[in-house]
C-alpha positions in Angstrom: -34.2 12.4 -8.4 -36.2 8.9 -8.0 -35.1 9.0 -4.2 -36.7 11.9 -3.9 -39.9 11.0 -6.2 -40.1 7.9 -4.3 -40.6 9.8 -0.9 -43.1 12.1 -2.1 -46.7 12.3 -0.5 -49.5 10.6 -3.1 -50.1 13.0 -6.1 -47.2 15.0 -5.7 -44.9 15.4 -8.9 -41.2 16.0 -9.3 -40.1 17.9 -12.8 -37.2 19.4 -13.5 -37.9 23.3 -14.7 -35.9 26.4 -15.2 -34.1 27.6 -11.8 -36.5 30.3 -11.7 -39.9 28.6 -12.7 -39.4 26.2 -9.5 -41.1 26.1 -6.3 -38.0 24.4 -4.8 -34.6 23.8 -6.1 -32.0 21.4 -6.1 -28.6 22.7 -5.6 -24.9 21.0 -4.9 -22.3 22.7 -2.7 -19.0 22.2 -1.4 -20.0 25.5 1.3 -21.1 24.9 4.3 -25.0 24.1 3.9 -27.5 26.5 4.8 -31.0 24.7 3.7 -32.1 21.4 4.6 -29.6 18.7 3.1 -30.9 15.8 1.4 -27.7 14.4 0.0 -24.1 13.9 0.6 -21.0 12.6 -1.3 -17.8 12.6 -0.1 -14.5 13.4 -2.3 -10.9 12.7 -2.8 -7.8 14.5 -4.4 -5.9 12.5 -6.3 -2.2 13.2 -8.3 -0.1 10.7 -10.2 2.9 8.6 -8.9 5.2 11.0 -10.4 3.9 13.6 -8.2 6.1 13.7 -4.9 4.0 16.4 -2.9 2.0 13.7 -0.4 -0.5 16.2 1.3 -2.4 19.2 0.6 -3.4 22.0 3.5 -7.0 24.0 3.3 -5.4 27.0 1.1 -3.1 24.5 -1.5 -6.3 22.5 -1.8 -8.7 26.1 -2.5 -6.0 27.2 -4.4 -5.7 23.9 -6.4 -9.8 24.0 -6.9 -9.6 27.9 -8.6 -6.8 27.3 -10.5 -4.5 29.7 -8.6 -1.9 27.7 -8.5 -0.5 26.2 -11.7 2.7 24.3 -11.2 3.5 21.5 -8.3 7.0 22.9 -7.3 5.0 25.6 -5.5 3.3 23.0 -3.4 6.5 21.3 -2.4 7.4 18.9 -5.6 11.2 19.2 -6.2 11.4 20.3 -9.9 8.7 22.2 -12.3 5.8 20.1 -12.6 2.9 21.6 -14.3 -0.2 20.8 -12.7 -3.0 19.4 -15.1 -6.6 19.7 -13.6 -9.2 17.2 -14.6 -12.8 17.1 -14.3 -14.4 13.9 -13.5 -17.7 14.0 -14.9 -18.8 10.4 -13.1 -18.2 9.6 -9.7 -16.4 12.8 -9.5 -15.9 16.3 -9.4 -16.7 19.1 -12.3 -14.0 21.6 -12.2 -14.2 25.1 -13.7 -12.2 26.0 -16.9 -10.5 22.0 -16.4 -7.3 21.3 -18.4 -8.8 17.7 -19.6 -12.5 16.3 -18.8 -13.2 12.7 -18.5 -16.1 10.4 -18.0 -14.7 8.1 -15.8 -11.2 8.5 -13.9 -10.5 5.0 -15.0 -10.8 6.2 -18.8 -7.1 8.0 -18.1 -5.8 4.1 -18.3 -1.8 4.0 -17.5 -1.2 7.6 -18.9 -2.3 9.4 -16.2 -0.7 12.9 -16.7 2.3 13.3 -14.0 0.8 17.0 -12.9 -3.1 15.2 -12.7 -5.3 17.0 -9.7 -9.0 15.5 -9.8 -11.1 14.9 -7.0 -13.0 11.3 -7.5 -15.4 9.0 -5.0 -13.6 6.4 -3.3 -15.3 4.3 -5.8 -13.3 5.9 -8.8 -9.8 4.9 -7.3 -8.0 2.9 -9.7 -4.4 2.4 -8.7 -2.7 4.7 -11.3 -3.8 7.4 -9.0 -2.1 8.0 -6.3 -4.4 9.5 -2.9 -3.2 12.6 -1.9 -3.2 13.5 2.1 -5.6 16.1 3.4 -4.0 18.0 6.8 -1.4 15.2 6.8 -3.9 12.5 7.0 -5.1 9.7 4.6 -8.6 10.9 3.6 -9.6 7.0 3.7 -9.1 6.9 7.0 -11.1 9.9 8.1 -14.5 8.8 10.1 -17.7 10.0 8.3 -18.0 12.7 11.2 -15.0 14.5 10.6 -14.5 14.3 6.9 -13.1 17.5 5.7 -15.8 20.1 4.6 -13.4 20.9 1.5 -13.8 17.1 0.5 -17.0 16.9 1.0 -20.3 18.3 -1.7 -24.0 18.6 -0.3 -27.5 18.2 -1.9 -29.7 20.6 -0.6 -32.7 22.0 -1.1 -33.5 26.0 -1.7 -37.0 27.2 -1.9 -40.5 26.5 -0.5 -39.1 23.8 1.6 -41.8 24.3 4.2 -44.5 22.8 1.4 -42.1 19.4 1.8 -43.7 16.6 4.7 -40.9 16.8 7.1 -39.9 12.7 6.4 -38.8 14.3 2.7 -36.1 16.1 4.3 -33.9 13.1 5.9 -30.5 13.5 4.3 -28.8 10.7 2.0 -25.5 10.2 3.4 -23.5 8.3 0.5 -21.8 5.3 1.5 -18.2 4.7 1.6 -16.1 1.4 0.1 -15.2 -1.1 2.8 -11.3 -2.1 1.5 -9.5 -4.6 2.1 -6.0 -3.0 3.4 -2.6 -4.8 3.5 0.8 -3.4 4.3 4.5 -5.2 3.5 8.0 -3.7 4.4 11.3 -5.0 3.6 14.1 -7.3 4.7 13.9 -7.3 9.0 17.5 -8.8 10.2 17.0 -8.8 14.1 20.5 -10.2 14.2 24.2 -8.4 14.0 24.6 -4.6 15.0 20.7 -4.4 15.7 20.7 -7.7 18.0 23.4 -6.5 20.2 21.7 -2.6 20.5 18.2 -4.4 21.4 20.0 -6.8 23.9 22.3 -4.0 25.5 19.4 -1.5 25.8 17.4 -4.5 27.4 14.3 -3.3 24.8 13.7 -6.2 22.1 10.8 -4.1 20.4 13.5 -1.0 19.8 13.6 -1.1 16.3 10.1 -1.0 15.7 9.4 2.3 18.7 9.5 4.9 15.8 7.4 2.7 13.3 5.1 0.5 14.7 2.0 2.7 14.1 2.6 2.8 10.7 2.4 -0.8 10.3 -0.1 -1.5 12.6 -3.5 -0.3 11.0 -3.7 -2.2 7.9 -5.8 -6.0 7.8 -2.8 -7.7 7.1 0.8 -6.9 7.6 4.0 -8.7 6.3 8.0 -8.4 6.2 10.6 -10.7 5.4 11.9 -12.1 8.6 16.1 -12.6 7.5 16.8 -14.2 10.7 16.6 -17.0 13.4 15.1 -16.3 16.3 16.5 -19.2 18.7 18.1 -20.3 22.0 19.8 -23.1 20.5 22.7 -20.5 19.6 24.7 -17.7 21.0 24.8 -15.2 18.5 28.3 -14.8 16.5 30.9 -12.4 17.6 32.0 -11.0 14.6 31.1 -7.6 14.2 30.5 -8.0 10.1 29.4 -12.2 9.9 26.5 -13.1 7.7 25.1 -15.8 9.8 21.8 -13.6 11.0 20.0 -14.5 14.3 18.4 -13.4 17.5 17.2 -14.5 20.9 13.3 -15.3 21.2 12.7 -12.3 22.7 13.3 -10.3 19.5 9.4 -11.0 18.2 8.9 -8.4 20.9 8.9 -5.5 18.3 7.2 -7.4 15.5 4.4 -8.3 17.8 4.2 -4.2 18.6 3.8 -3.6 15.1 0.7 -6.0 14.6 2.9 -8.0 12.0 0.5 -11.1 10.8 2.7 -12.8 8.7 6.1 -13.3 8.0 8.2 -14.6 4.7 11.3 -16.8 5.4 12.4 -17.5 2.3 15.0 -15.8 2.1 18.7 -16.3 2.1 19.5 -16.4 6.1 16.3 -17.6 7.6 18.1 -21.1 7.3 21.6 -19.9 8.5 21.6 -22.0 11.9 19.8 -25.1 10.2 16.8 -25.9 10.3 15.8 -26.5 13.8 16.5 -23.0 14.4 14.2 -22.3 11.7 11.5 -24.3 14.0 12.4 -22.7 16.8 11.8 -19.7 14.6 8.1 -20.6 13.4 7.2 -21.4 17.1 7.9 -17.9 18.6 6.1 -16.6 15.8 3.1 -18.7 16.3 2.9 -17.9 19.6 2.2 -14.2 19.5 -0.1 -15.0 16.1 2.4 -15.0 13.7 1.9 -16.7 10.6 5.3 -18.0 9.0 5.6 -19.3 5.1 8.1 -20.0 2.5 9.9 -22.6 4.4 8.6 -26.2 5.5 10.2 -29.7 5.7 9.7 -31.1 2.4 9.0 -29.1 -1.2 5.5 -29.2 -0.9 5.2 -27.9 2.4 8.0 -24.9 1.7 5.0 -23.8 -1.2 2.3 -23.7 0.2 0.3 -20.9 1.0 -0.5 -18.5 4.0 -4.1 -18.0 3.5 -6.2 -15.0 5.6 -10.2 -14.9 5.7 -10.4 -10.9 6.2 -14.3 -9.9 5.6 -15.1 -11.4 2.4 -11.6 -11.6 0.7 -9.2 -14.4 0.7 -5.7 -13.8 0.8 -2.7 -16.1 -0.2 0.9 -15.5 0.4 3.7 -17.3 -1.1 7.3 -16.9 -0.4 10.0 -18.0 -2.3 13.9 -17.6 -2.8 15.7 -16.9 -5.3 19.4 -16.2 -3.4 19.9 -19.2 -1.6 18.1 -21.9 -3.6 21.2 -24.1 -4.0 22.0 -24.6 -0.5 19.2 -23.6 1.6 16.3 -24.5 -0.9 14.1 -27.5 -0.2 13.9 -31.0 -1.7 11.3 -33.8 -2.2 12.5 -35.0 0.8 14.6 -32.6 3.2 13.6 -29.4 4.5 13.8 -25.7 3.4 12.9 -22.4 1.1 10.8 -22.9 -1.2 13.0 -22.4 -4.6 12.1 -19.3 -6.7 11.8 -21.4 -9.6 9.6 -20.5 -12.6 7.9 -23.8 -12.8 7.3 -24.1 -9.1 6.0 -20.6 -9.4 3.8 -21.0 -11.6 2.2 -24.2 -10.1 1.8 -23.1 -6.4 0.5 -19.6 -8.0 -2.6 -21.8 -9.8 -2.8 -23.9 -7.1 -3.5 -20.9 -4.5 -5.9 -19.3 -6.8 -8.1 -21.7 -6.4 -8.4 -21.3 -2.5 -8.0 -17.6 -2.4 -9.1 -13.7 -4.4 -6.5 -12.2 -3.7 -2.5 -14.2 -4.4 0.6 -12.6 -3.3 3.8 -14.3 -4.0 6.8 -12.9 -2.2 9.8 -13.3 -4.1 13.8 -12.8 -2.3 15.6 -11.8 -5.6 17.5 -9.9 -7.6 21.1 -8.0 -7.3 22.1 -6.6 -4.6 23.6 -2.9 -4.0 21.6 -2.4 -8.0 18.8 -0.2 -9.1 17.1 -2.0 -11.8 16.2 -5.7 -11.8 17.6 -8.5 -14.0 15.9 -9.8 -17.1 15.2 -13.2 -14.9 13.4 -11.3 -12.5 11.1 -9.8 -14.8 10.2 -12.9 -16.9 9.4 -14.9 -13.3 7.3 -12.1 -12.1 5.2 -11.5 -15.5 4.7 -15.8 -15.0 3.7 -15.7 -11.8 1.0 -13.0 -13.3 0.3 -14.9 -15.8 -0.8 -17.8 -13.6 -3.2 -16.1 -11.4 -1.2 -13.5 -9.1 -2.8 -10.5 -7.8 0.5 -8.4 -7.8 4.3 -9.3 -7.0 6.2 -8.0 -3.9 10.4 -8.3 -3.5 13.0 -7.6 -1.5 16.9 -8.5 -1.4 19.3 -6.1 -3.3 19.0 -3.7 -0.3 18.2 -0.7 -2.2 14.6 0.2 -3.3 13.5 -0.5 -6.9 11.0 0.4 -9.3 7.6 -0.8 -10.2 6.7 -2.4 -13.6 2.8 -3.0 -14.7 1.9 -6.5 -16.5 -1.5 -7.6 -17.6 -2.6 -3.9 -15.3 -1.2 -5.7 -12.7 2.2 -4.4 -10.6 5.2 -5.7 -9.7 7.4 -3.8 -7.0 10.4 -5.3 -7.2 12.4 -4.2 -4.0 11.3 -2.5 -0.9 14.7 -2.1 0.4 15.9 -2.6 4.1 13.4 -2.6 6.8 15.5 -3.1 9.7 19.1 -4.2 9.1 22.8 -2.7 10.3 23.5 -1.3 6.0 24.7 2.3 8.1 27.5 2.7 5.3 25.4 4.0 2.3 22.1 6.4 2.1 20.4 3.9 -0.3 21.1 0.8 2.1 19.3 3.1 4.7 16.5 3.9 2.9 13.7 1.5 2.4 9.6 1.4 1.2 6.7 0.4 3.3 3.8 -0.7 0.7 0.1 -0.3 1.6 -2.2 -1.8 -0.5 -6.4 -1.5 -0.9 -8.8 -4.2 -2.5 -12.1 -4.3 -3.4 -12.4 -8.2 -3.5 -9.9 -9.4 -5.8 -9.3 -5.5 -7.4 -6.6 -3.9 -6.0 -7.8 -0.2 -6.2 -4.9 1.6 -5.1 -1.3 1.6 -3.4 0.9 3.9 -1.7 4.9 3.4 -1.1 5.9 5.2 1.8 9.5 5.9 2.3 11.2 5.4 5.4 15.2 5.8 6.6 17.0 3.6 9.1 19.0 5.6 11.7 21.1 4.3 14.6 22.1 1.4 12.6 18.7 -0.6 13.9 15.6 1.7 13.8 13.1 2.7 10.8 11.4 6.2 10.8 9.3 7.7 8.5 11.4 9.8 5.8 10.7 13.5 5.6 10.6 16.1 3.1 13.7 16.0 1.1 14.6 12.8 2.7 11.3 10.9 1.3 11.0 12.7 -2.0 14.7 11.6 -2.7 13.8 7.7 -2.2 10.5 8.5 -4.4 13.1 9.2 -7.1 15.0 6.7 -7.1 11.7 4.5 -7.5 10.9 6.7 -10.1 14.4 6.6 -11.8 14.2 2.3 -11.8 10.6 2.6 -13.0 11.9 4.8 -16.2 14.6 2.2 -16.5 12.3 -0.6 -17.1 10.3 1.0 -19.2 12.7 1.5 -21.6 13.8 -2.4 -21.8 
């Protein structure tokens, strides 16, 4: 209303008056627009992370909007799962005859209901909601151009338009949020079964072919690199050792899936010594890789990988909490740096004062087990407590759950990334986590699931095959919840 007041020619005036006492009218649509269009707003559908169904087609989304469909199983969730619509009277959409209305999406808190279907701004998101995919794509990532008409509501105007100086009519495209996007997969061992497929098939990016592009789009993207990466070696024979390397030429497929950074603390980054762990750092660095966790005293092993990306600063910290004893590093001799409460805690405080956003990366837990240790969960709600943004782990092989401190999340295992683990389904499967900030305010995540085949090579999980993994977060999650 005062944009449009404001544009008015002198001793025009702008009242609001019954529908049929006006001259011209105001009126929002989600149809196509026939009048002249002097706003637009741009929506999207959002579930909870109980949910499993990841993307909704024209009719399920129509359907979802009139209330023809009541119940998630008939939009591909794997049990009953009724669905509870909710209007969103702020930065969001009205629906008719709504199961539950809000103000705000944010007012839902940490209960939002497992069947929730709103549609919200991009401003709204708060990371409780998880996005749902329109056509198979991520709505964030739709240009302005092509945004879906069903996601999209228009201002126009209905009436004597033609009374209206043409310069009134210039529509008011709303403007989206500019995020700040991160990704992080799982344990990558380049060595083993997968070293000798990428050496024998003379392609060192093979593991990543199927991948890459799902890796590649975020800001910043980081693994856990579980491996040398040397010359100085040949790699063992043995079929089944647990000394993890690779030649050089391995960065190949990291480099293809625009990896920026990569943990190495971890419990077989250090398995040749640490020269190979230089040699390691140095092939990283020169395809513009950042390496971190490691370093030749204690101090250097904690400090942080910082990133400028727009306006937000981003720390990551790695630490290990596997092979402290024999691989971890001392005042004076090389190494990981120790996942250690106290150490924590320090290099957390320390990097929150040079960075927004802190990430510590933490090699953990038990492996081949669903639900992380006591230990675990005391370290991670420190490291919160000190200033970190969120907490990211890997180790035990199989995904875990995620636990909320202070609003803030911890996932504790994405799983294998790339390893040789053919000999279970749960060693196979594995999470990639993409994150979105808004400065220091992460506003929303999504864990895609993903399934190793060929004893080397990620793809994304389908169907069954991702709702399955989904579960198994879901089952750890309801674990830790209940102490």
């Amino acid at each position: 209303m005062e944009l449009l007041r404001e544009q008015l020619p002198p001793r025009w005036t702008l009242e609001l008056v019954e529908p049929e006492q006006a001259s011209i009218r105001l009126r929002v649509t989600s149809r196509y627009p026939t009048g002249p269009v002097v706003g637009v707003r741009y929506l999207v559908p959002v579930t909870s992370h109980k949910n499993f169904v990841s993307s909704l087609d024209a009719s399920s989304l129509d359907a979802l909007l009139a209330a023809r469909i009541r119940d998630w199983r008939d939009l591909g969730h794997p049990e009953p799962l009724p669905i509870v619509r909710i209007s969103v009277q702020e930065n969001g959409k009205a629906l008719d005859q709504p199961d539950l209305t809000v103000t705000k999406a944010s007012d839902l808190g940490a209960h939002v209901p497992g069947g929730a279907f709103a549609l919200v701004e991009p401003w709204a998101l708060y990371p409780y909601l998880r996005v749902l995919h329109f056509e198979g794509k991520d709505p964030l990532r739709f240009d302005q151009n092509d945004y879906p008409r069903l996601l999209t509501e228009w201002l126009t105007l209905e009436g004597a338009v033609d009374l209206l100086p043409p310069e009134t009519l210039q529509p008011l495209f709303a403007t989206r949020p500019v995020f700040t996007t991160l990704t992080f997969a799982g344990d990558v061992i380049l060595g083993r079964t997968v070293h000798r497929i990428m050496a024998a098939r003379g392609d060192w990016a093979s593991p990543f072919r199927s991948i890459a592009s799902e890796l590649s789009w975020a800001d910043l993207t980081v693994v856990n690199l579980e491996c040398a990466l040397t010359r100085r070696f040949q790699p063992p024979a043995d079929p089944y050792t647990l000394r993890f390397m690779s030649f050089p030429e391995a960065v190949a497929g990291l480099a293809l899936s625009g990896i920026d950074a990569v943990s190495l603390a971890n419990n077989h980054s250090m398995d040749f010594g640490y020269a190979a762990v230089q040699d390691t750092r140095q092939v990283c660095e020169e395809v513009g890789i950042t390496t971190f966790g490691v370093g030749d005293n204690l101090a250097a092993a904690v400090l942080p990988a910082v990133f400028q990306i727009g306006s937000s600063r981003i720390a990551l910290l790695g630490f290990d909490g596997v092979s402290t004893d024999w691989y971890g590093a001392r005042e004076n001799t090389p190494g990981t740096a120790p996942l250690r409460a106290d150490i924590v805690e320090d290099a957390v405080r320390i990097a929150s004062q040079q960075a927004d956003i802190v990430i510590p990366f933490f090699h953990w837990g038990v492996e081949y087990t669903l639900v992380p240790t006591a230990q675990q969960r005391e370290i991670a709600r420190r490291a919160i407590d000190a200033g970190a943004t969120l907490v990211v782990g890997s180790h035990p092989h199989w995904v875990q759950g995620v636990e909320w401190h202070r609003e803030r999340p911890i996932f504790y295992s994405l799983g294998n990334f790339v390893f040789d683990q053919e000999w279970s389904l749960e060693t196979k499967q594995g999470l990639i986590l993409h994150l979105w900030l808004s400065g220091a305010e992460l506003v929303r995540y999504e864990l895609v699931p993903v399934l190793i085949e060929d004893y080397h090579r990620p793809r994304l999980a389908r169907g069954e095959e991702a709702q399955a993994i989904l579960q198994r977060v879901c089952e750890s999650s309801r674990l830790l919840s209940e102490g």
